[in-house]
C-alpha positions as CSV (number, residue, x, y, z in Angstrom):
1,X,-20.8,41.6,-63.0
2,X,-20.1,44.9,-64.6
3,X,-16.4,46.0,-65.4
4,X,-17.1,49.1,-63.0
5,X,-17.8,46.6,-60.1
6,X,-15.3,44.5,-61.2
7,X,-12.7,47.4,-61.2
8,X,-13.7,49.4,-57.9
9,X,-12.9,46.1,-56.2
10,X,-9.8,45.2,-57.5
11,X,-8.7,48.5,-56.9
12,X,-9.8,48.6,-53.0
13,X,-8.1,45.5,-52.4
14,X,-4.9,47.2,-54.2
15,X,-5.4,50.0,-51.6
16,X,-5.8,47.2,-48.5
17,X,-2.6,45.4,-49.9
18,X,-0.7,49.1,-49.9
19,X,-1.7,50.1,-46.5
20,X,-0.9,46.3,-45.7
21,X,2.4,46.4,-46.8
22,X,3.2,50.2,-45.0
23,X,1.8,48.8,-41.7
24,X,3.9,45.7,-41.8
25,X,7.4,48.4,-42.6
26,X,6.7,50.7,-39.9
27,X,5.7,47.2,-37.3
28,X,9.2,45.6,-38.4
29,X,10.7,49.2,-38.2
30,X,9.6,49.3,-34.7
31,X,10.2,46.1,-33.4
32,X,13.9,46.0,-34.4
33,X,15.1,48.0,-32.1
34,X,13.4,46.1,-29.1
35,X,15.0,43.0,-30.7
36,X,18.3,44.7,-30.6
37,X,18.3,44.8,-27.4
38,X,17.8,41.8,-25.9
39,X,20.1,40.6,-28.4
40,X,22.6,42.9,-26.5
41,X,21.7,41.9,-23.5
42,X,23.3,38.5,-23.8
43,X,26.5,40.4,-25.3
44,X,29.6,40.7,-24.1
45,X,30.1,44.6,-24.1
46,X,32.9,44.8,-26.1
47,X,30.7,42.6,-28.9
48,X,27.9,44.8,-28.8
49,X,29.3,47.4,-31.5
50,X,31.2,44.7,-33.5
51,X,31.1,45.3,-37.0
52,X,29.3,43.5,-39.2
53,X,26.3,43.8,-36.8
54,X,25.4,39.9,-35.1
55,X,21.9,39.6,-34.2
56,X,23.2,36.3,-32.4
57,X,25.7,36.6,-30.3
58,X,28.5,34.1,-30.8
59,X,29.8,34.2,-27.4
60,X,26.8,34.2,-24.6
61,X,27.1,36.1,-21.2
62,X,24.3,35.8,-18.7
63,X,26.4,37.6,-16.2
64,X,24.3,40.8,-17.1
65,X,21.5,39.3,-16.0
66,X,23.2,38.2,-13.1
67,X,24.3,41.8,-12.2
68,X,21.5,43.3,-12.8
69,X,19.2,41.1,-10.0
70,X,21.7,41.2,-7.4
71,X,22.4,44.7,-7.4
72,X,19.1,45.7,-7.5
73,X,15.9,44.4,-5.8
74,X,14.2,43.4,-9.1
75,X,12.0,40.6,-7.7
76,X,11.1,42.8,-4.3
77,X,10.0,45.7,-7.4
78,X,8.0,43.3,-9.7
């Protein structure tokens, strides 16, 4: 193989591992915030803006869940 060969390749694959890399930030960047959520969801409210930030909550409370199928007719809407 010839250096130029050589040397065009290398430097697509640098450009696939670059875009790669940018794709993967902005799919993390987007996903957090779902994740954030349902990590709320099984917070009690007054844990939900505790500082440092807990991804897992310590305490769990399924009572939102609870609420929010009996006040509403979930099942009858899905």
């Amino acid at each position: 193989m010839s250096n130029s060969v050589l040397s065009s390749r290398v430097k697509f694959d640098f450009g696939k591992i670059i875009i790669t890399l940018i794709l993967g930030i902005i799919g993390i960047a987007m996903i957090l915030p779902i994740l954030w959520m349902i990590s709320s969801s099984f917070k009690f409210e007054s844990d939900v803006f505790t500082m440092p930030m807990q991804w897992i909550p310590k305490r769990v409370n399924l009572q939102n869940y609870v609420i929010a199928v009996t006040r509403f007719p979930y099942f009858r809407w899905y």
